[in-house]
KEVO-740235 format. One record per residue (C-alpha): residue number from 1; residue in three letters; z, y, x. Coordinates in steps of 0.1 Angstrom, whole numbers. Last residue first. Example, Ala and Ser with C-alpha at 12.3 -4.5 7.8 and 13.67 -1.06 7.14 Angstrom:
> n  res  z  y  x
> 2  SER  71  -11  137 .
> 1  ALA  78  -45  123 .
***
This chain:
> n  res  z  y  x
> 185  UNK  668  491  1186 .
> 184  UNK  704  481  1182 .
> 183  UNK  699  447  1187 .
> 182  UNK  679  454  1221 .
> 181  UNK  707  478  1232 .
> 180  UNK  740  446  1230 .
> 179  UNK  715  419  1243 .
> 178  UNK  714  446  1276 .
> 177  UNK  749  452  1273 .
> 176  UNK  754  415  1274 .
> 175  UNK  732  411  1301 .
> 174  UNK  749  436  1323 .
> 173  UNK  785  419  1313 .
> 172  UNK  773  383  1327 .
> 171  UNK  760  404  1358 .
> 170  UNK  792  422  1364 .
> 169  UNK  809  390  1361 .
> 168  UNK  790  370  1385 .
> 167  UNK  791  400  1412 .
> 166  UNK  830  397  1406 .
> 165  UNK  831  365  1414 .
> 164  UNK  807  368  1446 .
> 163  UNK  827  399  1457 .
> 162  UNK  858  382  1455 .
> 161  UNK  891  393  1443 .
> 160  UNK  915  381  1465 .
> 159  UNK  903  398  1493 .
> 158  UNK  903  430  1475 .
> 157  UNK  937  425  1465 .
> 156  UNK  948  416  1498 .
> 155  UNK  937  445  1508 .
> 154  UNK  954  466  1485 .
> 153  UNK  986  452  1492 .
> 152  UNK  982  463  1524 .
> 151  UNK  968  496  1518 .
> 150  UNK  1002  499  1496 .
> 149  UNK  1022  492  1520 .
> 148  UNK  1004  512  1544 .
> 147  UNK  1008  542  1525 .
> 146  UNK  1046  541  1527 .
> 145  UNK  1042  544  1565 .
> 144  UNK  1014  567  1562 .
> 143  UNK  1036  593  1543 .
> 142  UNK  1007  627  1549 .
> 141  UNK  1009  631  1508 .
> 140  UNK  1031  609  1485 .
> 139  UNK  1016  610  1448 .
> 138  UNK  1036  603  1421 .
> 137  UNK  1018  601  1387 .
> 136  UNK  1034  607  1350 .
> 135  UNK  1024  598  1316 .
> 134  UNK  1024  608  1283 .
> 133  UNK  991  600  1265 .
> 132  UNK  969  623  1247 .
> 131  UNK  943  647  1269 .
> 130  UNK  950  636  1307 .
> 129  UNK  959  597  1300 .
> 128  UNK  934  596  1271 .
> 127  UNK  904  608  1292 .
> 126  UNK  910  575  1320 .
> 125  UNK  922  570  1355 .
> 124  UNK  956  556  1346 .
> 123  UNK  985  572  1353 .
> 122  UNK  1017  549  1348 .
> 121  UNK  1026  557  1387 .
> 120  UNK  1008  557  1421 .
> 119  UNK  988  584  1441 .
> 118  UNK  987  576  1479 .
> 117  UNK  982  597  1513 .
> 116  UNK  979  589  1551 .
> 115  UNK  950  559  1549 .
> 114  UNK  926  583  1545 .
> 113  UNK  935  581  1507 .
> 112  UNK  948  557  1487 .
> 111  UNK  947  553  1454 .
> 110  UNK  970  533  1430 .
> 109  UNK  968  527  1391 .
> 108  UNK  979  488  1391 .
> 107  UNK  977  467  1358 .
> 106  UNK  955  440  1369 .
> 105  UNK  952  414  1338 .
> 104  UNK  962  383  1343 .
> 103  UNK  938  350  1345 .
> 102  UNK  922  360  1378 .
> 101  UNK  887  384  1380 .
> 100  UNK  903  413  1388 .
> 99  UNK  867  431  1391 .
> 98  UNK  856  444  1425 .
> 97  UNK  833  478  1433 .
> 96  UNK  817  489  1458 .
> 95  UNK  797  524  1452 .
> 94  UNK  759  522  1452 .
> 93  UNK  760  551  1429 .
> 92  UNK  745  529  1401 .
> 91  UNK  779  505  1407 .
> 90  UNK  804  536  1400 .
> 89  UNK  780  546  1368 .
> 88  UNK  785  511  1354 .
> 87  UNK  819  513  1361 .
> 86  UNK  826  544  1337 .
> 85  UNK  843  526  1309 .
> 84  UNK  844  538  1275 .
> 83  UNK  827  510  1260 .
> 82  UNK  847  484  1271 .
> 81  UNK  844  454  1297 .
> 80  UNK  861  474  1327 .
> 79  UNK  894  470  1309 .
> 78  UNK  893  435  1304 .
> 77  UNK  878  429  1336 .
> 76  UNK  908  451  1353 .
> 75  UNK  892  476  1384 .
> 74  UNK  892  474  1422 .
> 73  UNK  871  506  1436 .
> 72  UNK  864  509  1469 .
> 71  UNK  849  545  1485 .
> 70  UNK  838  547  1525 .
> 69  UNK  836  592  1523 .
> 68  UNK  801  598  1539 .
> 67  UNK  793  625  1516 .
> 66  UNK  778  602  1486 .
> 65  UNK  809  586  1488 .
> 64  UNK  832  617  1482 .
> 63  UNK  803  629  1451 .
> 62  UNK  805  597  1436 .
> 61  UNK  843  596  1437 .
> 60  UNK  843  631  1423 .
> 59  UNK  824  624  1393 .
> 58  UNK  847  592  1388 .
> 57  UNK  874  618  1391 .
> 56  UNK  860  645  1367 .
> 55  UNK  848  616  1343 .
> 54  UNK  879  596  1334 .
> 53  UNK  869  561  1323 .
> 52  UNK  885  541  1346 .
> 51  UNK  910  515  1336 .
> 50  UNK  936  494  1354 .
> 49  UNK  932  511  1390 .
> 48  UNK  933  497  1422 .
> 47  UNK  914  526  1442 .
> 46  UNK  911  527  1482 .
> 45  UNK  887  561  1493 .
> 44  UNK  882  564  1530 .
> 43  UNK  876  586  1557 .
> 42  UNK  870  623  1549 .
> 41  UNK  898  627  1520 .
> 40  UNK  901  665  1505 .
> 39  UNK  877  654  1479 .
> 38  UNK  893  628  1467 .
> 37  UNK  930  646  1474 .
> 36  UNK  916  672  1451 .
> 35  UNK  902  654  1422 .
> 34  UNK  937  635  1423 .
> 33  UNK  956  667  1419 .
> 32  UNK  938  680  1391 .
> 31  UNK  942  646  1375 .
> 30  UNK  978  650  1375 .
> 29  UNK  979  687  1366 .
> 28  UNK  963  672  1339 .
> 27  UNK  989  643  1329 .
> 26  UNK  1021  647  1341 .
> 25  UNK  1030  655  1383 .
> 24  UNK  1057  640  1407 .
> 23  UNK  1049  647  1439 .
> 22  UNK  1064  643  1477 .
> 21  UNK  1047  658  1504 .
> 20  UNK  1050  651  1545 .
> 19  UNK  1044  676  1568 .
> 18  UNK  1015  679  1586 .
> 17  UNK  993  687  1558 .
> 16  UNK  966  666  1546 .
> 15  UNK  927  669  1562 .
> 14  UNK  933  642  1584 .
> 13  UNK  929  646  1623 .
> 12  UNK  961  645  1635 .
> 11  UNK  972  614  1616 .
> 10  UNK  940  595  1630 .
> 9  UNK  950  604  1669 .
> 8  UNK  986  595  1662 .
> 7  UNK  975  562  1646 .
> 6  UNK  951  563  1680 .
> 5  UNK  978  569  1702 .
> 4  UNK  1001  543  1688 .
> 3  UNK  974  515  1691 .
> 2  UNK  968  524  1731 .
> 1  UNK  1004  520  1735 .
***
């Protein structure tokens, strides 16, 4: 009983409509949407993504964390290893972030947000997906119950993912990166 009041209790209080939404958006309007859920949410942030490279959401992931907003971010090694990504500037902001660190790659582009609201589909959270790729997002507003499946699965993601193996990574990469700017010099 006491559980059910404060679901009901959370649900009131998130900044998403009452009534539940349905999307299906392409590419910038996409993107638009996503900066606004971000900075709608006052809770906390849950990405799985397969690439991030897209600066007007990583800008407004910094800028949700640096408000208070709890912000995870669980990215694909492979992806996170190029040139393009913007990981590095998710870890200077003090942002936690996980690398997929098993043998496949992690191909997910979920978010979820305030635990109410989450944006799924073949969007990935990169430059080319708003400015040259076709590609579509769905993005279920004030639905915790389909939310929740996908918090779950994020979760176990997370766990799965450890920070220790990710921290190992990272550090393997930094060091490359710094080889990478002494050769160049």
């Amino acid at each position: 009983m006491l559980k059910h009041f404060f679901l009901l209790l959370f649900i009131a209080s998130s900044p998403f409509p009452l009534h539940a939404e349905g999307l299906v958006l392409h590419e910038e309007d996409c993107e638009k949407k996503l900066v606004e859920l971000i900075e709608k949410s006052k809770n906390y942030i849950d990405v799985s993504v397969y690439s991030i490279n897209n600066k007007q959401l990583v800008d407004a992931l910094i800028a949700a964390h640096r408000r208070g907003v709890k912000v995870r971010v669980l990215t694909d090694k492979v992806q996170a290893a190029g040139k393009s990504s913007r990981i590095w500037d998710i870890i200077a902001a003090k942002i936690p972030l996980r690398v997929h660190t098993h043998k496949r790659i992690m191909h997910t582009k979920v978010a979820i947000y305030d635990g109410v609201s989450v944006s799924s589909g073949s969007f990935n959270w990169t430059e080319p997906a708003v400015h040259k790729n076709e590609e579509v997002c769905d993005i279920f507003i004030n639905e915790p119950q389909y939310t929740a499946q996908h918090q779950t699965l994020f979760n176990q993601r997370w766990a799965d993912n450890s920070q220790e193996k990710s921290d190992q990574w990272l550090a393997k990469k930094q060091r490359e990166r710094n080889a990478a700017a002494k050769t160049i010099r």
